[in-house]
C-alpha positions in Angstrom: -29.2 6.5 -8.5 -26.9 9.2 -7.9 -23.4 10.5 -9.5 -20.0 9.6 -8.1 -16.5 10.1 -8.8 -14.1 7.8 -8.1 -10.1 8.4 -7.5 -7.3 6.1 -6.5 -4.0 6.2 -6.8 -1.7 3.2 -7.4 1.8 2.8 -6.7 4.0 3.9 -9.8 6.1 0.3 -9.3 3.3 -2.1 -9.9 2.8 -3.7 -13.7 -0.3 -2.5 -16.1 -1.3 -5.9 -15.3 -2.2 -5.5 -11.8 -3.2 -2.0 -12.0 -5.7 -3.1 -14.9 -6.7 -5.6 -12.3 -7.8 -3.3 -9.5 -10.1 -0.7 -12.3 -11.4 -4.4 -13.4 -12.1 -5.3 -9.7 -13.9 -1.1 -9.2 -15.9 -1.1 -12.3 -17.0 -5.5 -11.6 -18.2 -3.5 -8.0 -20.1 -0.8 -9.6 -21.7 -3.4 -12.4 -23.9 -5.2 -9.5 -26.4 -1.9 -8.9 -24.8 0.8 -11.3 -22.8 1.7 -14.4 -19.7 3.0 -15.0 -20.1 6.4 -17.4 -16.3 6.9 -17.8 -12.8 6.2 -17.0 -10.0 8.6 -17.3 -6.4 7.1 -16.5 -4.0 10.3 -15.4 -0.6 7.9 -15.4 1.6 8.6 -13.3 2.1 11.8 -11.6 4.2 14.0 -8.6 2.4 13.4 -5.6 2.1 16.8 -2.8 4.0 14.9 0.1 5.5 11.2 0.1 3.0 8.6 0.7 4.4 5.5 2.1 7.7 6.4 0.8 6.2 7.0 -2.6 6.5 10.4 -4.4 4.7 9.3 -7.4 1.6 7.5 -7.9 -0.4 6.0 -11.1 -4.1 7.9 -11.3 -7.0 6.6 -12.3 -10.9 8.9 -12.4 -13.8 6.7 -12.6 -17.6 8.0 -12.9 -20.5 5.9 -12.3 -24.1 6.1 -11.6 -25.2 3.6 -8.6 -26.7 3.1 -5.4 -25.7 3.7 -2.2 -24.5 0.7 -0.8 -21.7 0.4 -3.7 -20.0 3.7 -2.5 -19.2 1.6 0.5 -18.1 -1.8 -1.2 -15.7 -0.1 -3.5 -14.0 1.8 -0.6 -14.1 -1.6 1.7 -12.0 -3.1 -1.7 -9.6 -0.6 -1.8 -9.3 -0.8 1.6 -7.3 -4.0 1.6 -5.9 -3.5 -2.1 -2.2 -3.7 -1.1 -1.5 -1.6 -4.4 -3.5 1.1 -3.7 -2.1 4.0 -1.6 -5.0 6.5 -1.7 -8.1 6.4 -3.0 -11.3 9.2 -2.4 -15.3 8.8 -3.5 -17.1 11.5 -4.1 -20.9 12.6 -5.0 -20.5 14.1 -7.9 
């Protein structure tokens, strides 16, 4: 299992509830073949250049320990996560 670090950033007009929903639906991903070591919530920040009009966005840093394959699940979710603007994977 290898190290990864996980950041996405949300758009600052959507409720806790549906933020909370997308970190549910990222750490319910990493559950199948890993496990999450930590979640650090930034809030909401200044972003360097307007994303989709947006000049702020809500952070969130995930670590987790997994497989390969759920790298590339989690980034096919936040893919089509309408409430996500940005999000990056790394191997930590």
């Amino acid at each position: 299992m290898r190290n990864y670090e996980l950041v996405f950033v949300v758009k600052p007009n959507v409720d806790e509830e549906s933020r909370d929903a997308v970190l549910n639906k990222v750490k319910e991903v990493v559950a199948t073949e890993g496990e999450v070591v930590k979640v650090d919530t930034w809030g909401t920040k200044k972003l360097a250049y307007p994303i989709a009009k947006f000049t702020e966005g809500y952070y969130v840093l995930v670590n987790f320990k997994s497989g390969v394959e759920v790298p590339k699940e989690i980034d096919r979710n936040l893919k089509i996560n309408e409430n996500v603007i940005r999000h990056m994977i790394v191997v930590a």
